[in-house]
C-alpha positions in Angstrom: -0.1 -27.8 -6.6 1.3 -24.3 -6.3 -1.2 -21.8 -8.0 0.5 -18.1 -7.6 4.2 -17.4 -8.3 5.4 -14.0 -7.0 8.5 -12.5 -8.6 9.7 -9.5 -6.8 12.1 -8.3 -9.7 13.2 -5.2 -7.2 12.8 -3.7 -4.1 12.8 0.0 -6.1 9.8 2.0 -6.8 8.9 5.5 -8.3 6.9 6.0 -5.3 7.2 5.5 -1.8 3.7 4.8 -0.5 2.8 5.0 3.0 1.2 1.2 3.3 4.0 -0.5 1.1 4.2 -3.8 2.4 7.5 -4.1 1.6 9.3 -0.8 2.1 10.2 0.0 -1.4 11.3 3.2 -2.7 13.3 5.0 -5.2 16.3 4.5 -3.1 16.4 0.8 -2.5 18.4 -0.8 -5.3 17.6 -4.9 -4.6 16.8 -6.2 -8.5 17.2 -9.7 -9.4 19.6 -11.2 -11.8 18.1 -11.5 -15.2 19.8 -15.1 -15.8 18.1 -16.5 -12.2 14.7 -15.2 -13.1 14.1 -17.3 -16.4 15.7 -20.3 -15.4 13.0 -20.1 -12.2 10.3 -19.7 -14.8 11.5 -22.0 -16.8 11.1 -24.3 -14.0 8.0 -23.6 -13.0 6.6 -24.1 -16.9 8.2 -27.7 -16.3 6.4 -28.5 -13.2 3.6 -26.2 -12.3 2.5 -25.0 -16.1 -1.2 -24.0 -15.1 0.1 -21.4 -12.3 0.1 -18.1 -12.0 2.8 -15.9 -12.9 3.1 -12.1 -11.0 6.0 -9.8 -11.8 5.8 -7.2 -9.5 8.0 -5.2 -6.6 8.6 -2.2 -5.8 7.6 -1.5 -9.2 8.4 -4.3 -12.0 8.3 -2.3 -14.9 11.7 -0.4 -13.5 14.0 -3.9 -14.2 16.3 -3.2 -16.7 15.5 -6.3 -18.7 11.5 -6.4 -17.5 10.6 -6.5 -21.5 13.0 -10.1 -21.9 11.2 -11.2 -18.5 8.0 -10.6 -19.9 8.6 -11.9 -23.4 9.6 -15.4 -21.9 7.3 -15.8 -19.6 4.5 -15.3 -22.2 6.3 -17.3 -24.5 6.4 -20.3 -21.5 2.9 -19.9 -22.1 2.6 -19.1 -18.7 -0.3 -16.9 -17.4 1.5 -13.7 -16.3 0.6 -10.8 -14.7 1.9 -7.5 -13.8 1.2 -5.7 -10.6 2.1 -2.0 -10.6 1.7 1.4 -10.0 0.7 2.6 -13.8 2.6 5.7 -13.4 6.1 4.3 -15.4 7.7 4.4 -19.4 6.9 0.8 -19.8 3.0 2.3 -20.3 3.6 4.6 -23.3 1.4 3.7 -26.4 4.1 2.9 -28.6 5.3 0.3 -25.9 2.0 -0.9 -25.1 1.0 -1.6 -28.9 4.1 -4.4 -28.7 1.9 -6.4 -26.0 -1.4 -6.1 -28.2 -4.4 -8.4 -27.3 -1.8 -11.1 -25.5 -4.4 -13.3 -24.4 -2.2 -15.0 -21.3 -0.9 -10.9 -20.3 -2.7 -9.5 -17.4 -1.6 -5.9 -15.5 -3.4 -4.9 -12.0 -2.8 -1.4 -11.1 -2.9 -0.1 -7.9 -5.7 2.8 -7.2 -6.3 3.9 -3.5 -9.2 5.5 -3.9 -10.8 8.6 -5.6 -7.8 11.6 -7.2 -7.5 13.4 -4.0 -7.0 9.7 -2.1 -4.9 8.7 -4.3 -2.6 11.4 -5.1 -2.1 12.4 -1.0 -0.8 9.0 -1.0 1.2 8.3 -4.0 2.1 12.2 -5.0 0.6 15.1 -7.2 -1.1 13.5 -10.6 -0.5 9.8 -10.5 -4.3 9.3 -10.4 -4.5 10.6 -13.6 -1.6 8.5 -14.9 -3.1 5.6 -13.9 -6.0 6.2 -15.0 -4.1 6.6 -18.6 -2.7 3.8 -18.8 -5.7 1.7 -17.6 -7.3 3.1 -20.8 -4.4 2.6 -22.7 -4.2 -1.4 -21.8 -7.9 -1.7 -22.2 -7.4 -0.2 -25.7 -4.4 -2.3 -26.4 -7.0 -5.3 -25.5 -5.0 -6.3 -22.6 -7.1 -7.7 -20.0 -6.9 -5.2 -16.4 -8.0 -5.3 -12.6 -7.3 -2.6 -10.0 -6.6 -3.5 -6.5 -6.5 -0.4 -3.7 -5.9 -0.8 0.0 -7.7 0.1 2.3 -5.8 2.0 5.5 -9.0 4.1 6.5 -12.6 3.6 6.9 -13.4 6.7 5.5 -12.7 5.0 2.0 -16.0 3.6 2.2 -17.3 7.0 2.6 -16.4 8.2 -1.2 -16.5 4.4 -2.4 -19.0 5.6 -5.5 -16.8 8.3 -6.5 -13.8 6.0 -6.8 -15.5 3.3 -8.4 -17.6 5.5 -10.6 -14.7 6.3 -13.1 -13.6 2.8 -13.8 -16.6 1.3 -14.0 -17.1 2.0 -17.6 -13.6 0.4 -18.7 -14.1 -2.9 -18.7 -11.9 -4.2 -15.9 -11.7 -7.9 -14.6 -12.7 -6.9 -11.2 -11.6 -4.3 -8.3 -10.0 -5.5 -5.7 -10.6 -3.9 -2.3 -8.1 -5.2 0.9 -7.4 -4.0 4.1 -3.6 -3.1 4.9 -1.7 -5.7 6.0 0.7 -5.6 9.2 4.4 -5.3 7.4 7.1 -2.9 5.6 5.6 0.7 6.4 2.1 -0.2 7.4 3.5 -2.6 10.6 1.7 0.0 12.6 -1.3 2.6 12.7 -3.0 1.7 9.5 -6.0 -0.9 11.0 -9.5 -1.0 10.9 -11.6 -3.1 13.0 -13.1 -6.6 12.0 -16.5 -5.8 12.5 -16.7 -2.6 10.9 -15.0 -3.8 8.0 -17.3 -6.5 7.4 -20.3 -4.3 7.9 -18.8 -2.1 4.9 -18.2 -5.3 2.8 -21.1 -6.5 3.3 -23.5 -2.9 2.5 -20.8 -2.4 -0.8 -22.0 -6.4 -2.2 -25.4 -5.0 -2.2 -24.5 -2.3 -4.8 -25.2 -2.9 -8.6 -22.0 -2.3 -10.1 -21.4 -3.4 -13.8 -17.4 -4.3 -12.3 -17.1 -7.2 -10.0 -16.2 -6.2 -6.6 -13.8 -8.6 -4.9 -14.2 -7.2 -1.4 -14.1 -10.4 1.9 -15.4 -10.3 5.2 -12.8 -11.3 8.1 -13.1 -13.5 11.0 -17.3 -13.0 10.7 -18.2 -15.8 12.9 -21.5 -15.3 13.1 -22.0 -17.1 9.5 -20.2 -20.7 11.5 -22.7 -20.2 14.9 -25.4 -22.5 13.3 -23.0 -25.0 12.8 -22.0 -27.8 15.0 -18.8 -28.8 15.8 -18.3 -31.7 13.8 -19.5 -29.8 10.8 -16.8 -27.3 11.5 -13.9 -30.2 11.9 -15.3 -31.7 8.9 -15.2 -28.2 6.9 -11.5 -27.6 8.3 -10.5 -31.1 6.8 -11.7 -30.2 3.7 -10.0 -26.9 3.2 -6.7 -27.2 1.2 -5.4 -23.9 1.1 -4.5 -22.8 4.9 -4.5 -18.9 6.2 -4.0 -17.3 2.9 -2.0 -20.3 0.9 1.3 -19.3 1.9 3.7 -22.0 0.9 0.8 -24.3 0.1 -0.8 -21.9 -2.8 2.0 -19.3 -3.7 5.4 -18.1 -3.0 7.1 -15.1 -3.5 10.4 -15.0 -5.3 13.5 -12.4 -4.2 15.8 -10.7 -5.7 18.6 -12.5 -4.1 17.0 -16.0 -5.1 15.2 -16.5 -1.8 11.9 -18.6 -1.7 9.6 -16.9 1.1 6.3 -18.6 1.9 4.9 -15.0 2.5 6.2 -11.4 2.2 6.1 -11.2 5.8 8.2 -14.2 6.5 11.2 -12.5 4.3 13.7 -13.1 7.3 12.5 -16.4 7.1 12.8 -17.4 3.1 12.4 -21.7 2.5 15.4 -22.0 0.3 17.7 -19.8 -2.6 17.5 -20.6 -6.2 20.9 -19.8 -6.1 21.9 -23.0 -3.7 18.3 -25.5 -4.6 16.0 -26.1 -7.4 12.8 -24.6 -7.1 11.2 -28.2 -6.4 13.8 -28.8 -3.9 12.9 -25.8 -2.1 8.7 -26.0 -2.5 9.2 -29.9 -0.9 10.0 -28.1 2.4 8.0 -25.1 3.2 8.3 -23.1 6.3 6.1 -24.6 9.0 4.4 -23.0 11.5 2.5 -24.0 14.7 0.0 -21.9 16.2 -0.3 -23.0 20.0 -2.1 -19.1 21.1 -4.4 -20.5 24.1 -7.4 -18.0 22.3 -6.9 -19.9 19.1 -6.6 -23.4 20.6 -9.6 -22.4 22.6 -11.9 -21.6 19.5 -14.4 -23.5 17.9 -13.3 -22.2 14.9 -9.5 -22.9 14.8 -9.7 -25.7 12.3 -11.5 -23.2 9.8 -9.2 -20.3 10.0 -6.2 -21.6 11.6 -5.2 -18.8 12.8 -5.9 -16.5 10.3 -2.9 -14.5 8.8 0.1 -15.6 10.3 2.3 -12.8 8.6 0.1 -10.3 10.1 0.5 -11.9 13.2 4.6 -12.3 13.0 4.9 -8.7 11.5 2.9 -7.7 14.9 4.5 -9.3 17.6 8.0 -10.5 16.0 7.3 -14.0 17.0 6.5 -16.8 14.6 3.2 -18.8 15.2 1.2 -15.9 16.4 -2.1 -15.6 15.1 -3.7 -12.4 13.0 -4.3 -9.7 15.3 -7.2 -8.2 13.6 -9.1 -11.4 14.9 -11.7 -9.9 17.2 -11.0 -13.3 19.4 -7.7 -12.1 19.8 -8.1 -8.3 19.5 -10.4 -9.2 22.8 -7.6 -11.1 24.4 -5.1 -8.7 23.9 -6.8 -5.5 24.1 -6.8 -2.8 21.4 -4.5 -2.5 18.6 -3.8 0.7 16.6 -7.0 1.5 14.9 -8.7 4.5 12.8 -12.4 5.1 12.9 -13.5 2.3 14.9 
């Protein structure tokens, strides 16, 4: 059962942040066709009524018709939320006050860290927005999480000052991810395995009243006391492969392609323009990972690879396994890294 539907409603944003995954800017002018986007939900409320709905972009809130979107997806009854930057019209109180205690509306804003983090990444004073409208939601009784993305180590550095101010609001959780290899972090924006973990691990220790939604990667060492058939048997079990791309959630374009993953866009599993969206989810992008390292490991049936997108936005090639893998990282020598 798919879990996560991704509607990219445009490839324009307000911003143009340094790690946008997928490129977007105030000067791309992708948006999808009103008429394609609620017949798609409409589809999924037929067949996959318990997913997740995520309207997001560039920046959602810049469609023309985001309010109808909105509006029927909520009235679908379909769990919807909005990922965005904070810092557009859609969150002035007169507007917010419309979408009152909405029990099946969630936003997630996008914070990278404390004001001066932030605003060297996103401009002059959208910390400060953001911050707004976070309140402005939470007052609205509209249920919030923040996600920020991690493209230096030194993050962890002021981590008590970042968290410190949003701690108080109430928020679902905070959400705390590396950068992922694609749009304008394809290059120099990593961090190593091992010293991510080490930070992931010191920040779960921390008593926070927010829950911190921060994973190790590729830590090995908590598989070592396991034997191999205990491994097989724990890859059998897991139904969700890499990161549940085509098996978990797909992301929706604004020309009516299907992708499996934002980093397979050149490589979308069908249009809602020429198939249904069950036509198109019966026959997802496969991918075979034959990388000697990763047909070598113990650990292959677990991780599979890891993220594939990461790996395909790295080397241009599909199959390849996720670089920041320190079996393959060893394999292949160094990758672009800060603060190793």
């Amino acid at each position: 059962m798919m879990e996560q539907f991704y509607f990219v409603l445009t490839e324009r944003c307000n911003l143009a942040c340094s790690h946008c995954i997928r490129d977007s800017s105030p000067y791309r002018d992708e948006t999808a066709e009103k008429a394609m986007i609620l017949d798609a939900l409409s589809q999924i409320r037929q067949d996959h009524a318990h997913s997740l709905v995520l309207l997001t972009g560039g920046e959602p809130t810049l469609h023309r018709h985001f309010d109808s979107i909105l509006r029927h997806s909520l009235a679908l009854g379909l769990q919807t939320k909005i990922n965005s930057n904070g810092v557009t019209s859609f969150y002035k109180q007169n507007i917010l006050e419309q979408w009152a205690g909405q029990p099946s509306l969630s936003v997630q804003i996008s914070l990278d860290g404390t004001e001066a983090e932030h605003d060297l990444v996103r401009g002059a004073g959208t910390y400060r927005r953001a911050l707004r409208t976070l309140a402005r939601l939470r007052a609205q009784g509209i249920s919030c999480s923040v996600s920020a993305t991690v493209i230096d180590l030194d993050f962890f550095a002021r981590i008590e000052q970042f968290i410190q101010p949003l701690d108080d609001l109430e928020l679902t959780h905070i959400a705390i991810k590396r950068a992922t290899y694609a749009g304008r972090a394809s290059s120099g924006m990593e961090v190593c395995s091992q010293a991510w973990n080490q930070h992931v691990y010191a920040l779960r220790k921390q008593p926070y009243k927010t829950r911190i939604l921060a994973f190790p990667m590729y830590d090995f060492s908590r598989l070592q006391a396991l034997g191999d058939d205990a491994i097989a048997e724990l890859g059998r079990t897991i139904t969700t492969k890499n990161c549940g791309a085509a098996t978990a959630k797909v992301y929706i374009y604004p020309n009516g392609d299907v992708c499996s993953c934002t980093c397979f866009k050149a490589h979308p599993m069908g249009n809602l323009y020429q198939q249904s969206l069950s036509a198109i989810l019966s026959q997802p992008l496969q991918i075979k990972v034959e990388h000697p390292t990763c047909q070598g490991c113990r650990y292959f049936a677990v991780c599979n690879g890891g993220c594939l997108g990461s790996g395909y936005q790295h080397t241009g090639e599909l199959g390849e396994p996720d670089p920041r893998c320190p079996q393959i990282h060893a394999a292949r020598g160094a990758i672009p890294a800060f603060n190793i």
